[in-house]
C-alpha positions in Angstrom: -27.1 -35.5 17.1 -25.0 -33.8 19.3 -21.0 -32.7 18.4 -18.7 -31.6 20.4 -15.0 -30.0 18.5 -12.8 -27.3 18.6 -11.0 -25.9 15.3 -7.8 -23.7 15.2 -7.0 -21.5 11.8 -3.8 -19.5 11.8 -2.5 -17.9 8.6 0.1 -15.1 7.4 0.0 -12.8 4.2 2.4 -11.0 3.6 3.4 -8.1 0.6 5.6 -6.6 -1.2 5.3 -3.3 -3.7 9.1 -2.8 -5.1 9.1 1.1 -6.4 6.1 2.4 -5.3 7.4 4.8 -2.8 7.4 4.3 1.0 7.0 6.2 4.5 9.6 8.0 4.7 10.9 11.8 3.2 12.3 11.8 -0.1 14.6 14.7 1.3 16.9 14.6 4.1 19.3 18.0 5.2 22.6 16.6 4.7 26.2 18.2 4.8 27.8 20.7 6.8 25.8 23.8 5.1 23.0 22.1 5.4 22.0 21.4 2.1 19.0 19.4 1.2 19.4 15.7 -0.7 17.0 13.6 -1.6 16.2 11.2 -4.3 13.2 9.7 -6.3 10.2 9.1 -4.1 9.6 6.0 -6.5 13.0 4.5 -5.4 11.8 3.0 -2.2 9.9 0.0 -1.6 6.6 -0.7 0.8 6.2 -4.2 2.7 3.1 -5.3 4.8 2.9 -8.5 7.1 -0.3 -9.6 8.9 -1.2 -12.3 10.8 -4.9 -13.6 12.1 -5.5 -16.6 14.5 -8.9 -18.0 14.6 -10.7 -20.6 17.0 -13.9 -21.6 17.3 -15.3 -23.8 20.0 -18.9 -26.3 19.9 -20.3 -27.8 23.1 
């Protein structure tokens, strides 16, 4: 038997971790002394998004 097709899958995930920290500095120089600020690492949130397209061909 012979078959000939073509199939597509596309699909997204995406997440997100509220609180767990993030990329950047908890500390930043602020001010005209140049004092340091900064806050809880734990205050800022971390999101990822991926995507993957699949195809598949038979001849």
């Amino acid at each position: 038997m012979i078959r000939k097709y073509c199939t597509l899958s596309v699909a997204m995930e995406a997440q997100h971790f509220g609180n767990v920290g993030g990329p950047n500095p908890t500390a930043a120089f602020a001010g005209v002394d140049g004092g340091i600020t900064g806050d809880s690492p734990l205050d800022d949130s971390l999101s990822f998004l991926g995507l993957s397209v699949q195809s598949e061909f038979l001849w």
